[in-house]
N, C-alpha and C positions, 0 to 999 in steps of 0.2 A: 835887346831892350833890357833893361835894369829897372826894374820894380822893387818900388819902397812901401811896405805897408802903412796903415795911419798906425795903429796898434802893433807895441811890441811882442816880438816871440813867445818870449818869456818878462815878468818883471825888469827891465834893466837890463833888454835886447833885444836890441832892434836888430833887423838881420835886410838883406837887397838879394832882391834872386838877381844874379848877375850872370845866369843862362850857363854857358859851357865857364866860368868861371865858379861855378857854384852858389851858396849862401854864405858868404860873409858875413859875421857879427861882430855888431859895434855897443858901446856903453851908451850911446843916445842917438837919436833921430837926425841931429845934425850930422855927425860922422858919418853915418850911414847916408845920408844926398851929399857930402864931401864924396865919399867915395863912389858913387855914382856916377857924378859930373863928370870926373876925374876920368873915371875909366870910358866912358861915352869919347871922353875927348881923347884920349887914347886909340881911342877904336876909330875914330873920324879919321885922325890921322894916321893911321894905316890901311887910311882905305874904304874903312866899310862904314854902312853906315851903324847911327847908333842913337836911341830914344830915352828918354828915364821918364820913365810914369811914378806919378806921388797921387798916393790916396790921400784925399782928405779925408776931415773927420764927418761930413754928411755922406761919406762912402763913394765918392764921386773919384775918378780918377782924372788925373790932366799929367800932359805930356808935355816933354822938353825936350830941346834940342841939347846936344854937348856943350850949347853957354849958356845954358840953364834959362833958355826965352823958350817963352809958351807957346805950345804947336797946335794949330788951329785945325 
């Protein structure tokens, strides 16, 4: 799973826990679910599976598949 928080790290870092890949950091929130998706689809295609969850900003979390459609 690859989780994107709503709130940056730091000022002007946003970062994705991307599990045994670590924390990545990106200069905006967009990069950071670029690299996500990205890597989810990666992971698909090798086999396993693989989630991205995005906080919003009422705190609420929602999940994606590797093409970035919402998982119910």
């Amino acid at each position: 799973m690859y989780k994107l928080f709503y709130a940056p790290m730091f000022p002007g870092v946003w970062s994705v826990d991307a599990g045994q890949y670590g924390c990545p950091q990106f200069k905006n929130r967009v990069d950071a679910l670029r690299f996500a998706i990205r890597a989810a689809l990666t992971s698909v295609q090798d086999g396993q599976s693989a989630l991205v969850a995005v906080e919003g900003i009422d705190g609420h979390w929602r999940m994606f598949d590797h093409a970035a459609r919402g998982v119910v």
